[in-house]
C-alpha positions in Angstrom: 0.0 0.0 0.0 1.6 3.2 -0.9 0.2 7.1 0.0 0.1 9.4 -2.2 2.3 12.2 -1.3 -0.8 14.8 -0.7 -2.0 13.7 2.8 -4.2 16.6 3.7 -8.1 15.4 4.2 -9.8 14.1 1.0 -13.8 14.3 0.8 -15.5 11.0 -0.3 -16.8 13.6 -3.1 -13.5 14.9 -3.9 -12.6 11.4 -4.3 -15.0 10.0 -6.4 -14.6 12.7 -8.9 -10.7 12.7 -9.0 -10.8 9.2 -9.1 -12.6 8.5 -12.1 -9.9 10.7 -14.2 -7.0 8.5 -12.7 -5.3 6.1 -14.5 -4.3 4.4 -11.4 -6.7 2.9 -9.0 -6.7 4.1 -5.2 -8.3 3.4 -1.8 -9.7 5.6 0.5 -9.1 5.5 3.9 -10.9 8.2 6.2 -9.7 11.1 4.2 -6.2 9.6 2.9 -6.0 7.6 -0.2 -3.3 5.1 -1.4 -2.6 4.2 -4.9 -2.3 0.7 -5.8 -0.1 -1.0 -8.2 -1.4 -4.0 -10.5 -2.0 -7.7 -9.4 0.4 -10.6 -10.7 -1.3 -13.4 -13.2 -2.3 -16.5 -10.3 -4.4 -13.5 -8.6 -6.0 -12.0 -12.0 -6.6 -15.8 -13.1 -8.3 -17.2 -10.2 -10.6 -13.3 -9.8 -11.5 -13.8 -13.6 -12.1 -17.8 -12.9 -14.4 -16.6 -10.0 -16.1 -13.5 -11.7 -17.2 -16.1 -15.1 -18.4 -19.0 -12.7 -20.1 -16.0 -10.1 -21.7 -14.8 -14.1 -23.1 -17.0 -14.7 -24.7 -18.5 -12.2 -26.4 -15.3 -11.0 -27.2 -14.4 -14.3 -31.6 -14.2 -14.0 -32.1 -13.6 -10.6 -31.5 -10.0 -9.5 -27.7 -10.2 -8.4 -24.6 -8.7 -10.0 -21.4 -9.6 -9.6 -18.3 -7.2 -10.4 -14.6 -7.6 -10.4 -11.8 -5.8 -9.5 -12.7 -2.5 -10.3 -15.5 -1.6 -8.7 -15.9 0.1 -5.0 -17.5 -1.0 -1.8 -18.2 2.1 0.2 -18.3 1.2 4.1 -20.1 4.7 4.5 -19.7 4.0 8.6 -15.7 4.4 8.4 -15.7 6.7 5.7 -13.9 3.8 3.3 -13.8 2.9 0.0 -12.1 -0.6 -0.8 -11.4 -2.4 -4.3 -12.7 -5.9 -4.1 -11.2 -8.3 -6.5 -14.8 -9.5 -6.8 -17.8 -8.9 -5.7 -21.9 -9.9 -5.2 -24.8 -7.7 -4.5 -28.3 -8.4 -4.9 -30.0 -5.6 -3.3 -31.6 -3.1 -5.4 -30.2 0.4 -3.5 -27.1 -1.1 -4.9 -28.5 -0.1 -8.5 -28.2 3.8 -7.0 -24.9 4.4 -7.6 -22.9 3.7 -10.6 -19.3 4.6 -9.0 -20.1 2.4 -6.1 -21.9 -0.1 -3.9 -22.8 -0.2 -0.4 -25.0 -3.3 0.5 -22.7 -6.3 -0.8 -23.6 -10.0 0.4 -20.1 -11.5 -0.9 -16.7 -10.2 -1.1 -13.9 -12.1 -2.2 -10.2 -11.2 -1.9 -7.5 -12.9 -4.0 -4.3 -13.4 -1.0 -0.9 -12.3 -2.1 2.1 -12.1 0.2 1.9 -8.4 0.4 -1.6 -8.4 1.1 -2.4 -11.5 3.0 -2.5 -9.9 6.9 -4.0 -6.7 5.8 -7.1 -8.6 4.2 -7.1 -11.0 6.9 -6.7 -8.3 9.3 -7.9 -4.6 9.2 -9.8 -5.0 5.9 -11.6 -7.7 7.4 -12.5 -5.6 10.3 -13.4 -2.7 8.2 -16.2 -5.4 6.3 -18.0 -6.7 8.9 -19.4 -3.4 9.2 -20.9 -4.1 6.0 -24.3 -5.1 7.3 -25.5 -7.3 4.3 -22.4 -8.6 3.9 -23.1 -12.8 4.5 -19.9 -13.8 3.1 -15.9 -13.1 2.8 -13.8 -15.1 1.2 -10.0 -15.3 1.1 -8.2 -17.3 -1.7 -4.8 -18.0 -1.9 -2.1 -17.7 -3.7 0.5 -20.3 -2.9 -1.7 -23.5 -2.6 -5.2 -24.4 -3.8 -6.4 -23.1 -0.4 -10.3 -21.2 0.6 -11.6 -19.6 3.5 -15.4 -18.7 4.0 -15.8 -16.3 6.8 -19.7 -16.8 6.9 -22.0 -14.7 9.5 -23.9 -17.2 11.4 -27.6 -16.5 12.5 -25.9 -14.7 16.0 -23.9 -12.4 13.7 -20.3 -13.9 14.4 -18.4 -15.0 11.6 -17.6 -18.9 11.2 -14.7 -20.0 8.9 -15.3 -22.9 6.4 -12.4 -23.9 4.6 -11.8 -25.3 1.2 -8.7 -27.3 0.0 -7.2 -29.2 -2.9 -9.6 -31.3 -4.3 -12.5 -30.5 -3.1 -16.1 -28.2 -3.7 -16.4 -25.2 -2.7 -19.8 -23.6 -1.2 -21.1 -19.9 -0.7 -24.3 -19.5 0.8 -24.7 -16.3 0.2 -25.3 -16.7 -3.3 -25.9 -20.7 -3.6 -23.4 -21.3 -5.5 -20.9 -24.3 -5.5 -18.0 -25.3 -7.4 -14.7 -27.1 -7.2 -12.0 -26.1 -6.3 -10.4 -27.0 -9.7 -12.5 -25.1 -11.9 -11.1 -21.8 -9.8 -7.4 -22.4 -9.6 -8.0 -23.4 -13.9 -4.3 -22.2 -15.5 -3.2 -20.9 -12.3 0.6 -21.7 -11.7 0.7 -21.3 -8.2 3.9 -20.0 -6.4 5.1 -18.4 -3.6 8.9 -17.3 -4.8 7.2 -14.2 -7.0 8.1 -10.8 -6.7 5.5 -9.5 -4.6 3.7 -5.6 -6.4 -0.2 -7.4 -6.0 -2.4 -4.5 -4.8 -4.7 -4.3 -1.5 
């Protein structure tokens, strides 16, 4: 994560609108933003793998999904986040074209760079997403899921998913295996780590 060299006190407003002119994606964090450099092929591979099987399967009943470069606004923290992908199915959701706000699924794709900030502080930051059902961390090192899934007393249960086996989200129905999303991925953990977060 690297801040930009202005740190004076963005608006959400002011951001939005610079944003859209930048050639380079940022977050927003409380009034600071900090750019964020491209992701490496096994993390663009396994969101694109996602984001097709996600398609599809939502295609026909009110959802959309969205990849990598669209924002979740946590409105209570004054944060904008890029998800690497992404499910809504609530209508205020259709509001805002720059945006969404009422997510029930948000996947991150784990690099070494980013792997304790989404597990950590980002994580934190979602939950106070309060249609959010689902995160889901994916790895990039081993064929490796975790489902953090909010339980009926609002605490979040992992489910993992490893080599071989079928994946489940809840939140949108949806099963696969986990084959179909780590499909061409050559998975490694020696790579020169510049994967955004």
């Amino acid at each position: 994560m690297i801040a930009t060299q202005n740190q004076s006190y963005i608006s959400p407003e002011e951001y939005l609108r610079t944003e859209e002119q930048s050639p380079i994606k940022h977050k927003y964090i409380d009034g600071r933003v900090y750019a964020m450099v491209r992701a490496l092929d096994p993390h663009v591979t396994i969101a694109g793998n996602l984001f097709a099987l996600l398609r599809n399967h939502v295609r026909g009943k009110g959802c959309r999904v969205y990849i990598s470069d669209m924002k979740v606004r946590i409105e209570s923290l004054n944060i904008f986040y890029y998800p690497d992908v992404m499910v809504t199915c609530d209508e205020r959701d259709r509001e805002s074209a720059a945006f969404k706000r009422y997510p029930c699924l948000i996947v991150e794709v784990l690099s070494k760079s980013t792997e304790a900030f989404d597990r950590g502080d980002k994580f934190a930051d979602y939950q106070h997403l309060e249609t959010l059902q689902e995160y889901v961390l994916i790895s990039t090192k081993r064929q490796r899921i975790d489902c953090f899934r909010r339980n009926t007393e609002g605490l979040w249960v992992l489910h993992s998913f490893t080599q071989g086996g079928k994946v489940y989200l809840a939140s949108v129905d949806f099963y696969t295996s986990i084959d179909e999303l780590y499909e061409d991925v050559t998975l490694t953990d020696n790579e020169l780590e510049i994967e955004d977060c």
